[in-house]
C-alpha positions as CSV (number, residue, x, y, z in Angstrom):
1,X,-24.6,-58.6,288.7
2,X,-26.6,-58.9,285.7
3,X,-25.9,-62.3,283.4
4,X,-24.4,-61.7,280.6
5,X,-25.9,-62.1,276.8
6,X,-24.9,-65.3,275.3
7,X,-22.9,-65.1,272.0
8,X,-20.2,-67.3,269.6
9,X,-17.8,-66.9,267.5
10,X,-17.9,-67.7,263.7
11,X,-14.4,-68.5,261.7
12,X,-13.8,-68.9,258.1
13,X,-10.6,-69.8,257.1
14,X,-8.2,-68.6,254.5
15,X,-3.8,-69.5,253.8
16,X,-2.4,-67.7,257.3
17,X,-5.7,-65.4,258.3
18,X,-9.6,-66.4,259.1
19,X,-12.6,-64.3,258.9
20,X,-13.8,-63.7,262.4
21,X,-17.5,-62.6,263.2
22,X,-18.4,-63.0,266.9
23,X,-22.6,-62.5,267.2
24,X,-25.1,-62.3,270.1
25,X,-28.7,-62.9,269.5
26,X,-31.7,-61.7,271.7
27,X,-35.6,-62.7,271.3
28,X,-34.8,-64.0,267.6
29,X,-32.8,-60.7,266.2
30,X,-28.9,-61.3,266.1
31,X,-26.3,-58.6,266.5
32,X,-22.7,-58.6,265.1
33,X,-20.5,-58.2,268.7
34,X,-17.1,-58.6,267.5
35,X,-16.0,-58.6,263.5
36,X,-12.2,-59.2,262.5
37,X,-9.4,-60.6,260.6
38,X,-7.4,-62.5,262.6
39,X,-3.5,-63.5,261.2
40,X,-2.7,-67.3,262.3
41,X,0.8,-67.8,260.1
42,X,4.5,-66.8,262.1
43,X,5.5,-64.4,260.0
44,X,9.2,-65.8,261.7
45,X,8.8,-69.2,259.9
46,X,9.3,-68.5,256.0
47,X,6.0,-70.2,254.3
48,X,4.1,-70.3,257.0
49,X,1.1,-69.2,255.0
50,X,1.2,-72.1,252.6
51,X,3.5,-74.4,255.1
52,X,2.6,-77.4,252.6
53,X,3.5,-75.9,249.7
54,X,6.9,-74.8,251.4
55,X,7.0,-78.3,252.2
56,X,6.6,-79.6,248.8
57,X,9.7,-81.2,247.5
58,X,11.2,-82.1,250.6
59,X,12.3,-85.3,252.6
60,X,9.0,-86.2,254.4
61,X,11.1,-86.6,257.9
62,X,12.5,-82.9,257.3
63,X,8.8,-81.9,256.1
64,X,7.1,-83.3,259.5
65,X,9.5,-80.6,261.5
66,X,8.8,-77.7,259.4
67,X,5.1,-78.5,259.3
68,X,5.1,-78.9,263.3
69,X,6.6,-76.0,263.8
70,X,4.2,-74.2,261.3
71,X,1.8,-75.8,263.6
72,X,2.7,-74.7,266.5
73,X,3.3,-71.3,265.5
74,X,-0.3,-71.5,264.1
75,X,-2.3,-72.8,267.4
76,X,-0.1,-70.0,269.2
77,X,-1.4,-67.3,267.2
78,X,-4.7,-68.6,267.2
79,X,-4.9,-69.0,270.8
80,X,-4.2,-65.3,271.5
81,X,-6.7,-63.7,269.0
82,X,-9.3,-65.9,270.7
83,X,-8.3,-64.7,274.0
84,X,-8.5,-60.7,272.8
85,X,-11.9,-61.6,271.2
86,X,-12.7,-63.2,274.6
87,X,-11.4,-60.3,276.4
88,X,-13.9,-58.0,274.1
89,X,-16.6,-60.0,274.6
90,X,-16.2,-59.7,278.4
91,X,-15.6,-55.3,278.2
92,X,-18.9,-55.8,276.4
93,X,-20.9,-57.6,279.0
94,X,-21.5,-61.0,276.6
95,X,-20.8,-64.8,277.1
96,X,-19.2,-66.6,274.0
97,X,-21.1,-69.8,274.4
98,X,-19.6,-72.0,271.4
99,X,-18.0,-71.9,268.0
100,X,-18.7,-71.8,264.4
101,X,-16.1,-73.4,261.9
102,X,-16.7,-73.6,258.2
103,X,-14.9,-76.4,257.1
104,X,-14.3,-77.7,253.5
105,X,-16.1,-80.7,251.5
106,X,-12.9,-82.5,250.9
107,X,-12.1,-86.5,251.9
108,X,-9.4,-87.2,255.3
109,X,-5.4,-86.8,254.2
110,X,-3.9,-89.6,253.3
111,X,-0.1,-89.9,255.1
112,X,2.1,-86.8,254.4
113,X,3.8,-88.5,251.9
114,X,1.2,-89.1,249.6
115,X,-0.2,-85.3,250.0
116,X,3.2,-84.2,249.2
117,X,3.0,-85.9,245.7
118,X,-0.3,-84.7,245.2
119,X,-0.5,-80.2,244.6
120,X,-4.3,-80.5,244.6
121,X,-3.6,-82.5,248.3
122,X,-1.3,-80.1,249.2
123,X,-3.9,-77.3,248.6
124,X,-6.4,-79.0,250.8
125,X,-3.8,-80.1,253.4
126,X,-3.1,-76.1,253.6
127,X,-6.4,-75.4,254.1
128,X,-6.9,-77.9,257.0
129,X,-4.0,-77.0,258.9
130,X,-5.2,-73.4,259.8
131,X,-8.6,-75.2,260.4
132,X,-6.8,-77.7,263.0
133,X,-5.6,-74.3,264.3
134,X,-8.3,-72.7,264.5
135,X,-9.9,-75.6,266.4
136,X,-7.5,-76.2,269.1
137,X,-8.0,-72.6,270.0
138,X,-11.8,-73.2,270.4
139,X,-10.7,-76.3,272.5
140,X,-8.6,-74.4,275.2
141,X,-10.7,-71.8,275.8
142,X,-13.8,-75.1,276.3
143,X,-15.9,-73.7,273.6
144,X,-18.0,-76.2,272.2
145,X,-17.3,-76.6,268.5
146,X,-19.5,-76.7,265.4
147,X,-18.3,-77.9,262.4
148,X,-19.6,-77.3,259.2
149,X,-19.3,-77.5,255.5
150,X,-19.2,-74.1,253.4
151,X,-21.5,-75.9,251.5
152,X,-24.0,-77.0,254.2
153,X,-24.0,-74.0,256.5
154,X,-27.4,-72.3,255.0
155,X,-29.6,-74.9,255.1
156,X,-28.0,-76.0,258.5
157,X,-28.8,-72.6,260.0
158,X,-31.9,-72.0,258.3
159,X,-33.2,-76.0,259.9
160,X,-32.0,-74.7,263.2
161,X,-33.0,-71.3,263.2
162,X,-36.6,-71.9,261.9
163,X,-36.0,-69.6,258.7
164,X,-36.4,-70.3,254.9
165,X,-33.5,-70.2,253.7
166,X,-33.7,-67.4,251.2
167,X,-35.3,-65.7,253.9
168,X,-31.7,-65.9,256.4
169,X,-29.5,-64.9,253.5
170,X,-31.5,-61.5,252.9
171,X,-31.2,-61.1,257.0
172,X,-27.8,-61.6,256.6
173,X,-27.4,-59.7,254.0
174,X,-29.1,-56.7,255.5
175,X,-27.0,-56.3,258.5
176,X,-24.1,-55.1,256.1
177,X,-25.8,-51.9,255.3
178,X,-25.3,-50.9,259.1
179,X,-22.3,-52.6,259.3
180,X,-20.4,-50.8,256.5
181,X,-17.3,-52.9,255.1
182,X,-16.0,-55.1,255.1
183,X,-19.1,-57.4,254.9
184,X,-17.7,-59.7,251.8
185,X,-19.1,-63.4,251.3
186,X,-16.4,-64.2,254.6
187,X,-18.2,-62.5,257.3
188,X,-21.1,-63.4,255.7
189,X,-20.5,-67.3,256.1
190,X,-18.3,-66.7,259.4
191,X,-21.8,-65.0,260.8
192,X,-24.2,-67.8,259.3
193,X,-21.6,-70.3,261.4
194,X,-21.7,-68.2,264.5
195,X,-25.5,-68.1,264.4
196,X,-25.8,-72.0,264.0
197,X,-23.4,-72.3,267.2
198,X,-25.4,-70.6,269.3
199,X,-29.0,-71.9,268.3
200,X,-26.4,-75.3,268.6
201,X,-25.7,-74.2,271.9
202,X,-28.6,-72.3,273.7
203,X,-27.5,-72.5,277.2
């Protein structure tokens, strides 16, 4: 049996869904395997897309329950689009190898109770719970994760890969005219991750 071609996953995050772009690359020129929107809010639990913001206003005690079970709903949901991307992957002869996750620029959350008398907190806290999702998913299925900031994620890639980086962003760029749509500043970024994860990651 022939060994499968390496690839990973990229995520970007959004309230309830992430931009998913799973690549491979071979002898320097990367190909887009696996490109998606994946839903990570129970549509069952009302606010589940902005579970802080539902939150908002309520005793922190009765908060922490709603927000767990947002959680948990999350991770759930997470979990299985990783496993039919992992299932793809597999119909197409490649081995996710690691992770990309774009992750935001912001400080550590103070206690719930302080990001629930803060709406720019609550924003960010939003934000990092489908990230935290997102992540645990990576973990159970054991693929090594790279975080990164939005913010660093080009000249990240383009010190890993070798490549200027105005160079990478016309490469990335050009893959969208084969592509077709969507290919929007989100599987942009989610690619740039993926391609980081695997030069993070090259065996």
């Amino acid at each position: 049996m022939s060994r499968r071609e390496p690839a990973a996953i990229g995520l970007r995050a959004h309230s309830g869904w992430a931009a998913l772009v799973a690549v491979t690359v071979r002898a320097g020129t990367i190909e887009v395997a696996v490109r998606r929107r994946i839903e990570i809010a129970d549509p069952a639990i009302p606010g589940s897309k902005q579970p802080y913001h539902e939150a908002e206003g309520l005793p922190v005690e009765k908060a922490a329950r709603l927000l767990d079970r947002c959680e948990r709903g999350a991770v759930r949901l997470a979990r299985e689009a990783f496993g039919e991307v992992l299932d793809e992957l597999a119909i197409q002869g490649r081995q996710p190898r690691a992770c990309g996750l774009l992750m935001a620029s912001g400080r550590p959350l103070p206690a719930l109770g302080a990001i629930l008398a803060s709406h720019a907190l609550i924003h960010t806290a939003d934000g990092e719970h489908f990230r935290a999702a997102l992540s645990r998913a990576s973990e159970h299925f054991r693929l090594p994760l790279v975080r990164v900031r939005e913010k660093e994620v080009l000249d990240r890639a383009s010190a890993a890969l070798g490549l200027e980086a105005a160079a990478l962003e016309r490469r990335i760029q050009e893959m969208g005219h084969g592509l077709g749509p969507p290919w929007t500043k989100d599987q942009k970024l989610a690619t740039l991750a993926a391609w980081l994860a695997i030069a993070s990651n090259p065996s």
